[in-house]
N, C-alpha and C positions, 0 to 999 in steps of 0.2 A: 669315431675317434681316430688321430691317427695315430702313426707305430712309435713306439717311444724308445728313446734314445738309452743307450747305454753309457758308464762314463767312458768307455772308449771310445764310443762315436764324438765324443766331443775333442778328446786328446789325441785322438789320430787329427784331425784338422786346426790344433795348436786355440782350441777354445776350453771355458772352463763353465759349467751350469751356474745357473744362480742357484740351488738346491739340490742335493739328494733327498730323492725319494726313498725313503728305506721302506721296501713294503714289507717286512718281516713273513717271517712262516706261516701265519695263518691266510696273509694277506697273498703269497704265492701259490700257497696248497692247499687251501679247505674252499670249496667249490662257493661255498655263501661270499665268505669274506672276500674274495677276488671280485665279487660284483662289488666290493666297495672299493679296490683297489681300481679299476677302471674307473669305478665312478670319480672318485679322488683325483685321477690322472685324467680325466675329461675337463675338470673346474681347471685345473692346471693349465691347460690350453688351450680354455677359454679366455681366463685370464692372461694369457703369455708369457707365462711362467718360462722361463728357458730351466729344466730339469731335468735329472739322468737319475737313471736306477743303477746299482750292484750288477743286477742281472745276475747269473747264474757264480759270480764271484762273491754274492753274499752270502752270510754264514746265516747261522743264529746267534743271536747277542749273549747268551748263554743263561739269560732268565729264569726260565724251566730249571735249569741242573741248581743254578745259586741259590733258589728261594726253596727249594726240595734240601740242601745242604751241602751241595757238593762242591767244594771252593773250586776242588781242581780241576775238574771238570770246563765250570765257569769262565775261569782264566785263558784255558786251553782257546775257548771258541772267543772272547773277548780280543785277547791276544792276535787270534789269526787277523780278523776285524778290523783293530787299530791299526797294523804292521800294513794292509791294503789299505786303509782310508789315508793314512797318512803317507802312505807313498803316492796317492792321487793328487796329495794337498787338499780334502775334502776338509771346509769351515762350517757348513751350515747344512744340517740336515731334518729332515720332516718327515714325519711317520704318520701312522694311521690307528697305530697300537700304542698304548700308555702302558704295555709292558714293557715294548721297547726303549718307549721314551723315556720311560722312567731309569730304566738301566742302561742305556747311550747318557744320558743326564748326568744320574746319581755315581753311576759304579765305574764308568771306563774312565774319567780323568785321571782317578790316581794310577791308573796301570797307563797313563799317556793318552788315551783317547779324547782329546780338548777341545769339544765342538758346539758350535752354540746348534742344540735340539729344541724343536717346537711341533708339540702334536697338532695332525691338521685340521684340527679345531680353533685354534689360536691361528692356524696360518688364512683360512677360510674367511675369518673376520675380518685378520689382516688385510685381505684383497679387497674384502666388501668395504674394510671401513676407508681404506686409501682408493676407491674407484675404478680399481683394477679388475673387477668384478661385480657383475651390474646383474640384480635382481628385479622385473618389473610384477609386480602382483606374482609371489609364490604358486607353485601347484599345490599347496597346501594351506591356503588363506582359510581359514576359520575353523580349518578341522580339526577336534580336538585329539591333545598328544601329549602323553606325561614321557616327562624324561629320566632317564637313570643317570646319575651319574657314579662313574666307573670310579675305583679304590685308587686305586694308578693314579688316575687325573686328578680328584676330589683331594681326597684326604691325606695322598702322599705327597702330591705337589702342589698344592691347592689355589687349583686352576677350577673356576666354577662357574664365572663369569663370560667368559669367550662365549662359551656352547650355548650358552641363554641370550650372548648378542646375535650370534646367529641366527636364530631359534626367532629370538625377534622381528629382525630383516624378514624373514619370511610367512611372518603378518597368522604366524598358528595360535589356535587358543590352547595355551601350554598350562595344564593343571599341574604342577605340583604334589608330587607324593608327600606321605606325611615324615618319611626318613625320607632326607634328601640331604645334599651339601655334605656339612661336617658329620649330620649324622645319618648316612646316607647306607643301605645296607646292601653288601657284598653281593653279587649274582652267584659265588657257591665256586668259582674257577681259578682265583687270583692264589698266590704262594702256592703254584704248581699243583694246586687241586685240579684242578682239570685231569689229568691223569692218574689220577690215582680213583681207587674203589673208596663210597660214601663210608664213613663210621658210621656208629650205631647211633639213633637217631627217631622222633615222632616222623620228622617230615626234612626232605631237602632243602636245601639252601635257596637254589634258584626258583623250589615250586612257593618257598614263604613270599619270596621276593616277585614272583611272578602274578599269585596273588592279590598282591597290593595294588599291582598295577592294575588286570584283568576287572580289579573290584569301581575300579575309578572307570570305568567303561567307555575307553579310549577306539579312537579308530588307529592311532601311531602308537607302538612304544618307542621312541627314539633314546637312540646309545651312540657312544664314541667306542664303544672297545668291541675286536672280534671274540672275545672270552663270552665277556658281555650279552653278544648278539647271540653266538648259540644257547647261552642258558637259558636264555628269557624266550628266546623263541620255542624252544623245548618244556618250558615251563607254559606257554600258551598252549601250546597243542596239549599239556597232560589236561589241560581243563576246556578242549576241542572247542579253543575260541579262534585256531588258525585261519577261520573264514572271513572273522570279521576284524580280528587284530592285527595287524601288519607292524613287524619290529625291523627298523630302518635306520641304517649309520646314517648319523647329520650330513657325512657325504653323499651321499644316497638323496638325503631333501632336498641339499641344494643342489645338485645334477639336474635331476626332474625340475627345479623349478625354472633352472637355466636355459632345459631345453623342453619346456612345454609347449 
C-alpha cells in the first residue's frame, strides 16, 4: 500500500481530495481495527480514489461523551472538528465507523458541520457498482458468512442494503441470522457501553449475540463496525471457536478478494 496523504499534502500543492477519510479513534488506535483502516485505504487506491485523512489534526467526533450524556463535553470535541473541517472547505467525507457516521451525519450540522457522510460500505458498493473497483471471483466465493448488522448503520440510519450488495459481488453464501435488519440485535457496545462495567445480568450482550452467530456454524462473522468487531470477536473466543471462526470488516473481504 502506499503512504497516504494528509489534507495538507494536498493544500500545500493548491489541490483538493475527492474524500475525507475519517478513520476515527478505534480505526487509529485499537490495533484490530487499524487492520481495517489499511485495508479501507488499500480499496481506495485500488480504486483511485484521490483521499486525505485529518492525520494527527483529528479529534474524536465526541460520540462516546454525547451518548454517556455529556452535551458539553460533546460540543467541545465537535466544535474543534467543524472549526478545522470547515476551514479546509472539507464537503464529503467517509468513515469506517457508524459511530462516527452516525454523528458527522446526525449531530454536527446544526452546530455548522454540513457534510454529505457515507460509511465505507455504501462508498465500497459505490465503486463496485460504477466500475471503479473490479472484483474477479472473491477470496471468499462459497464460504459460508452470517453478517451482523451494526445499530449505527441498521436501525439508526437504515442503511441494510449496501453491505449485502457488497456481500454479493463477492459471490459468499451469506446466512442470515434470525435478528437481523430492523430487528437486528446490539453487539453489547453502542451508547458508549463499551466503557463502562456490564450491570447485572444472566449473560452479556455480545456472548447472546455471539451465540447466534457461533450457532449458525459460519467460517466468517462479517461486520461494518469496530465496536462490533471486538465484541463478537471476544464473544467467539468465550466459546473457544477462534480457530475456526474468523470475524472480518466487509473491508477486510474486499481487500483480500482484490488482492488474492
Amino acid at each position: 500500500m502506499d503512504s497516504v496523504k494528509t489534507i495538507q499534502d494536498y493544500i500545500s500543492k493548491g489541490e483538493t481530495p475527492e474524500i475525507i477519510f475519517w478513520v476515527g479513534c478505534a480505526g487509529s488506535y485499537d490495533e484490530r481495527a487499524q487492520r481495517v483502516s489499511r485495508a479501507f485505504a488499500n480499496i481506495l487506491q485500488n480504486a483511485k480514489v484521490e483521499f486525505a485523512i485529518l492525520g494527527m489534526e483529528e479529534g474524536c467526533t465526541g460520540d462516546p461523551a454525547k451518548r454517556a450524556g455529556n452535551e458539553f463535553l460533546f460540543q467541545m470535541q465537535a466544535m474543534q472538528n467543524i472549526e478545522l473541517m470547515n476551514g479546509y472547505g472539507v464537503k464529503k467525507i467517509v468513515t469506517a465507523c457508524p459511530h462516527c457516521f452516525n454523528t458527522l451525519k446526525n449531530d454536527y450540522p446544526e452546530l455548522g458541520g454540513k457534510y454529505e457522510v457515507i460509511h465505507h460500505t455504501q462508498f465500497i458498493n459505490e465503486l463496485l457498482s460504477t466500475g471503479r473497483l473490479a472484483i474477479e471471483g472473491g477470496a471468499f466465493t462459497g464460504k459460508k458468512i452470517v453478517y451482523h448488522d451494526s445499530c449505527y448503520l441498521g436501525r439508526a440510519n437504515n442503511i441494510y442494503e449496501a453491505p449485502r450488495m457488497v456481500m454479493e459481488r463477492l459471490d459468499i453464501d451469506l446466512t442470515e441470522l434470525k435478528r437481523c435488519r430492523t430487528n437486528g440485535l446490539c453487539c453489547g457496545a453502542g451508547g458508549a457501553q463499551m466503557f463502562k462495567e456490564a450491570e447485572n445480568g444472566n449473560k452479556e450482550i455480545n456472548i447472546e449475540r455471539a451465540e447466534e452467530a457461533v450457532n449458525e456454524s459460519p467460517e466468517i462473522i462479517a461486520v461494518n463496525c469496530p465496536f462490533c468487531l471486538t465484541m463478537l470477536k471476544d464473544g467467539v473466543k468465550h466459546f473457544e471457536k477462534e480457530d475456526q471462526i474468523e470475524v472480518l470488516d466487509l473491508a477486510e473481504l474486499v481487500n483480500q478478494s482484490i488482492n488474492k
